[in-house]
C-alpha positions as CSV (number, residue, x, y, z in Angstrom):
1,X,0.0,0.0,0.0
2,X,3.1,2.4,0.7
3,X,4.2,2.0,-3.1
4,X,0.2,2.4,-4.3
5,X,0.1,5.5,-2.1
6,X,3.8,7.3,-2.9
7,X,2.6,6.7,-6.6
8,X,-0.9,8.4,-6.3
9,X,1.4,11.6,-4.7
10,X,3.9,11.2,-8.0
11,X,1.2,11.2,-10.2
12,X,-1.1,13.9,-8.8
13,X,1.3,16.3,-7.4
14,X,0.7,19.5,-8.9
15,X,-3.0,18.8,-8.0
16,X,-2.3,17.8,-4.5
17,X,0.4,20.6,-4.1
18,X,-2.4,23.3,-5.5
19,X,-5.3,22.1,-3.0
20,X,-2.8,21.9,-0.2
21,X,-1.9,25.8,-1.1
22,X,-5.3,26.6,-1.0
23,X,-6.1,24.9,2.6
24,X,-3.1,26.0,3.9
25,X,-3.8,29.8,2.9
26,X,-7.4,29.7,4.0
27,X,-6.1,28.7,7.9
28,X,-6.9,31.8,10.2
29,X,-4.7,33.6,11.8
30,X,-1.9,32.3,9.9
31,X,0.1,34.6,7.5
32,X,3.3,32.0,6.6
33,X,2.1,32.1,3.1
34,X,0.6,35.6,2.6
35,X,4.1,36.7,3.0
36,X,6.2,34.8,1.1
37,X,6.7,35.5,-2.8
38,X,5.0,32.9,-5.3
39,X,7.9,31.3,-6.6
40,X,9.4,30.5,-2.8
41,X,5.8,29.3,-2.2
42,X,5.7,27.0,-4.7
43,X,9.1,26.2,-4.1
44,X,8.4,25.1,-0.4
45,X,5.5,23.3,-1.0
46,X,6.9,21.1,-3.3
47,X,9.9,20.2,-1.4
48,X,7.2,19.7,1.8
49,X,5.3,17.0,-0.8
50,X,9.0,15.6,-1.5
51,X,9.5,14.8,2.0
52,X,6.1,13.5,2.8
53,X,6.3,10.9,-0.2
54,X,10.1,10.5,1.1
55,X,8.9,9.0,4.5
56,X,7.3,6.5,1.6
57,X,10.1,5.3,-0.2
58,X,13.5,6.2,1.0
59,X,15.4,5.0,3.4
60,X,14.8,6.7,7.1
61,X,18.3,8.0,6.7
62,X,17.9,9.7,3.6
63,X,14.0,11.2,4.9
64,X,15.9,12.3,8.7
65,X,18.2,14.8,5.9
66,X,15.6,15.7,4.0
67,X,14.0,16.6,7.2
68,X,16.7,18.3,8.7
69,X,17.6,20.6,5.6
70,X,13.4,21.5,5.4
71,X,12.8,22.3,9.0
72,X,15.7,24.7,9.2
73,X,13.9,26.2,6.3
74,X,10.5,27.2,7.7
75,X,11.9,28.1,11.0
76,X,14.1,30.7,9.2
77,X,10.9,31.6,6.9
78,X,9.0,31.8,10.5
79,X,5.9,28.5,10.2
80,X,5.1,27.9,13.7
81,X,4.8,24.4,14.8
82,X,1.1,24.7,14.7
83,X,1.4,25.6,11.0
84,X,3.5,23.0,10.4
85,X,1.5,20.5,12.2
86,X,-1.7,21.8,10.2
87,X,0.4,21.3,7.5
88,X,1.1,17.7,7.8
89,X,-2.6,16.5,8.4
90,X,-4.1,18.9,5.6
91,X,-1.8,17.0,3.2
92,X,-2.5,13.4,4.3
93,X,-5.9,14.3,4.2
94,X,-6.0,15.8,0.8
95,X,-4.4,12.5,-0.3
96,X,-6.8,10.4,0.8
97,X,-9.3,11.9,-0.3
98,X,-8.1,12.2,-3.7
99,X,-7.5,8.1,-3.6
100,X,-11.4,7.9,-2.6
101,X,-12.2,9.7,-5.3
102,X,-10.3,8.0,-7.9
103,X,-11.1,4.8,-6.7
104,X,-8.0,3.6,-5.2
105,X,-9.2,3.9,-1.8
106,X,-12.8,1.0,-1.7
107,X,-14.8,-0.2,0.8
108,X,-13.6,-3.3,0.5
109,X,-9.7,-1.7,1.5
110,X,-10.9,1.1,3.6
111,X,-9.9,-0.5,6.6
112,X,-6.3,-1.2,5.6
113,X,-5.6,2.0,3.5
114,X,-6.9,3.8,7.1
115,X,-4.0,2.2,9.0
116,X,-1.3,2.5,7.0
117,X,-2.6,6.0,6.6
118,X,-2.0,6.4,10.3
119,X,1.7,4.5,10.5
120,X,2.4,7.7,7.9
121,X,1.5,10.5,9.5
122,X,1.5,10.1,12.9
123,X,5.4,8.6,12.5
124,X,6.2,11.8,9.9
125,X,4.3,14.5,12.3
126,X,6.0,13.6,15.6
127,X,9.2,13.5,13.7
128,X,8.8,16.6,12.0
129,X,7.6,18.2,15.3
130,X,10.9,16.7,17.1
131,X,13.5,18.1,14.4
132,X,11.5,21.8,14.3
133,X,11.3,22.0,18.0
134,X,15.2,21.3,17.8
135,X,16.0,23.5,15.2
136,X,14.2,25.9,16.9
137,X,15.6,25.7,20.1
138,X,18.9,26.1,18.5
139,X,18.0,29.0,16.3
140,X,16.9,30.8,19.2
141,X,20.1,30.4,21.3
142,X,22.7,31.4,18.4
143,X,20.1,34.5,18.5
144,X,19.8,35.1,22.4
145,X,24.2,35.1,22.1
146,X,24.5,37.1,19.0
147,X,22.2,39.4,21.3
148,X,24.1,39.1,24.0
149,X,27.4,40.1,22.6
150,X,26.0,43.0,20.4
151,X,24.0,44.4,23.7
152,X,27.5,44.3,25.9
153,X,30.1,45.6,23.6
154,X,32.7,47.9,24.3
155,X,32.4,51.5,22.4
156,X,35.5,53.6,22.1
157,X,34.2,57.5,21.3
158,X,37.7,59.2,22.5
159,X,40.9,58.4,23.4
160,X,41.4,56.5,26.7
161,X,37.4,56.8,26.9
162,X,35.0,54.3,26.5
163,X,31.3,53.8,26.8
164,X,29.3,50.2,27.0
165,X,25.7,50.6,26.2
166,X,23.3,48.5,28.3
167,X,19.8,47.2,27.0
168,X,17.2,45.2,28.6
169,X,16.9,43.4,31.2
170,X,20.2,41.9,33.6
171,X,20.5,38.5,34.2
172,X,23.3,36.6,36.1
173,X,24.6,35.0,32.7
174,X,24.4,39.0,31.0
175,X,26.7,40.1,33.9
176,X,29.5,37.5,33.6
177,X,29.2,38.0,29.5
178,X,29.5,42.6,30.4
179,X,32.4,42.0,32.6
180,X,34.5,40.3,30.6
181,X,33.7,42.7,27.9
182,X,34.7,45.4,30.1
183,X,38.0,44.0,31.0
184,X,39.0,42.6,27.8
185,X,38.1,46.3,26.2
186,X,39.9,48.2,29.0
187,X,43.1,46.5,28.4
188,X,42.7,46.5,24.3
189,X,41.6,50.4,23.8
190,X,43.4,51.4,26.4
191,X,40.7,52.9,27.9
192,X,40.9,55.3,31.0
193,X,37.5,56.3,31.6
194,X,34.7,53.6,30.9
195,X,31.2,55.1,31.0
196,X,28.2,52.3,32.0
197,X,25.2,53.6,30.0
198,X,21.9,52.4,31.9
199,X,19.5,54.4,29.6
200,X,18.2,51.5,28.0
201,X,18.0,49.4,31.3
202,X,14.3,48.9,32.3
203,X,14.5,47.9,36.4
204,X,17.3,48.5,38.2
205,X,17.0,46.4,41.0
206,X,19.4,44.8,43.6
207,X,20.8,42.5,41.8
208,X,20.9,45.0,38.8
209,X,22.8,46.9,41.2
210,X,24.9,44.6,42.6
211,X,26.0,43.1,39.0
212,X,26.9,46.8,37.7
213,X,28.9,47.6,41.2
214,X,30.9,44.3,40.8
215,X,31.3,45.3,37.2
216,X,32.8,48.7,38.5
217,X,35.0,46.9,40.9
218,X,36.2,45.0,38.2
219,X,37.5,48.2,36.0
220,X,38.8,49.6,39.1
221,X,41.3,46.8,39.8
222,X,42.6,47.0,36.4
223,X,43.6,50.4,36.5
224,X,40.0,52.8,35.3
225,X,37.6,54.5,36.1
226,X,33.9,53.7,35.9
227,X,31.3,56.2,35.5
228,X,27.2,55.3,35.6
229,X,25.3,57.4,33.7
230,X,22.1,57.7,32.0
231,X,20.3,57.5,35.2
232,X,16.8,58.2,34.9
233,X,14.3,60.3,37.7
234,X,11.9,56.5,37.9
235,X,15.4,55.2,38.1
236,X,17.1,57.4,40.9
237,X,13.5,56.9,42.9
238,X,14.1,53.1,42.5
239,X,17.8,53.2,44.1
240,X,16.9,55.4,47.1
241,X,13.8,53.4,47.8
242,X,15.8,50.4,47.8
243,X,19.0,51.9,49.5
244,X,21.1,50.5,47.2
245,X,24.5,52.6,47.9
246,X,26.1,53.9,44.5
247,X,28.5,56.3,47.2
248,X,31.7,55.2,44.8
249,X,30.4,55.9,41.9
250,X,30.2,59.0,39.8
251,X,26.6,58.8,38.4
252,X,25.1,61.4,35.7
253,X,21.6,61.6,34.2
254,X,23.1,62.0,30.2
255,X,25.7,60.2,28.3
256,X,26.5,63.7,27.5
257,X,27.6,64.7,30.7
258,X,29.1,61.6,31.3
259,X,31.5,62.8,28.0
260,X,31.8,65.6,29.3
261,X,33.2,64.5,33.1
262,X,35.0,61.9,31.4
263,X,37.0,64.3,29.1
264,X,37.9,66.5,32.3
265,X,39.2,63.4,34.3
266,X,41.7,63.0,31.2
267,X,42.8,66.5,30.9
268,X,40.3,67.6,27.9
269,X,37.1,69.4,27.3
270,X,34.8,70.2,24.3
271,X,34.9,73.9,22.8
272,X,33.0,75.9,20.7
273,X,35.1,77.3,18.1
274,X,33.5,80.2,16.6
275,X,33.1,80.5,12.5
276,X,35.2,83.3,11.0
């Protein structure tokens, strides 16, 4: 029955590919498909149909690569699982009911074309889950570290000055990943003054606090200074209420007038310099 059926998907693709489409673009609240172009569309689905009719013929090595290669696709082209899932049942059930219509599916073989219909999809749609939950997973942890290290890099904007800009939230696992980015960017610019930008900082709590002190500490020992600034009014309320003591540090409410300070500490200042 497994040949009868990968043979029915051979012949009939382009008309199982097109009703597919169509079911899969009439699902609500799903927009996979709106957004893609027609030709990636079409692409897609035929290399979705490929893999279905692979779980048919091929060897379970050669369907767990073809697998592999086409959930890393619609992760990246951003199917959720339950799109994916819907995906999976609309096409087994577009199949069968093509093979009922033609006549391949009877009465008299109802029965057996309905379990090995079964021992296909179930086996293909846990598997499929399995390798796009995976893949997700993945995808989202190269992202969260890509974030990571673009959100705690070390800024030179003058000479022996520095400024790291911080953004969102502070987590234990943020705080080790900013300190070494302090202390590896101290020694490599050469950096005198480092300026701790808290603008883009949401809460600071106690541990917030306590993460961005040790951080401080840190520079200190290594032969800078560390300067907080960017300190909003919600945010000053917050560290009083709290009596978190910030006595070491120099704090300002700007970046600018964090510049500014640091440029004074290193013998330097901004001018105007009038237009002849």
């Amino acid at each position: 029955m497994n040949k009868q059926m990968a043979r029915y998907i051979q012949e009939n693709m382009t008309e199982i590919i097109s009703n597919w489409q169509e079911m899969m673009r009439n699902e609500k609240g799903e927009r996979s498909f709106e957004v893609m172009p027609v030709e990636l569309m079409d692409q897609t689905s035929r290399e979705f149909a490929e893999l279905m009719t692979s779980n048919l013929l091929e060897s379970h090595q050669a369907y767990e690569s073809r697998l592999n290669d086409f959930a890393e696709k619609v992760v990246r082209y951003g199917w959720s699982i339950t799109f994916v899932t819907k995906a999976i049942n609309h096409f087994g059930e577009i199949v069968f009911n093509g093979m009922e219509r033609d006549g391949v599916i009877t009465n008299e073989n109802l029965r057996g074309f309905t379990e090995e219909f079964n021992k296909w999809i179930t086996p293909i749609r846990d598997s499929t889950i399995d390798t796009y939950s995976k893949t997700w997973e993945r995808t989202v942890s190269l992202q969260k570290i890509a974030l990571q290290e673009l959100s705690a890099s070390l800024i030179p904007v003058f000479d022996k000055v520095s400024v790291m800009p911080l953004v969102g939230t502070i987590d234990t696992e943020r705080a080790r990943l900013i300190m070494e980015n302090l202390l590896e960017g101290v020694v490599k610019h050469r950096a005198e003054v480092i300026l701790l930008d808290i603008t883009g900082v949401p809460v600071v709590d106690t541990m917030v606090a306590h993460h961005i002190i040790q951080a401080a500490d840190a520079v200190r020992l290594v032969g800078a200074k560390c300067m907080l600034v960017g300190i909003r009014p919600e945010i000053a309320q917050t560290i009083v209420t709290l009596g978190i003591n910030l006595n070491e540090f120099t704090t300002t409410s700007t970046l600018q007038r964090g510049v500014e300070q640091a440029l004074a500490w290193t013998n330097r200042k901004i001018v105007e310099v009038d237009e002849e």
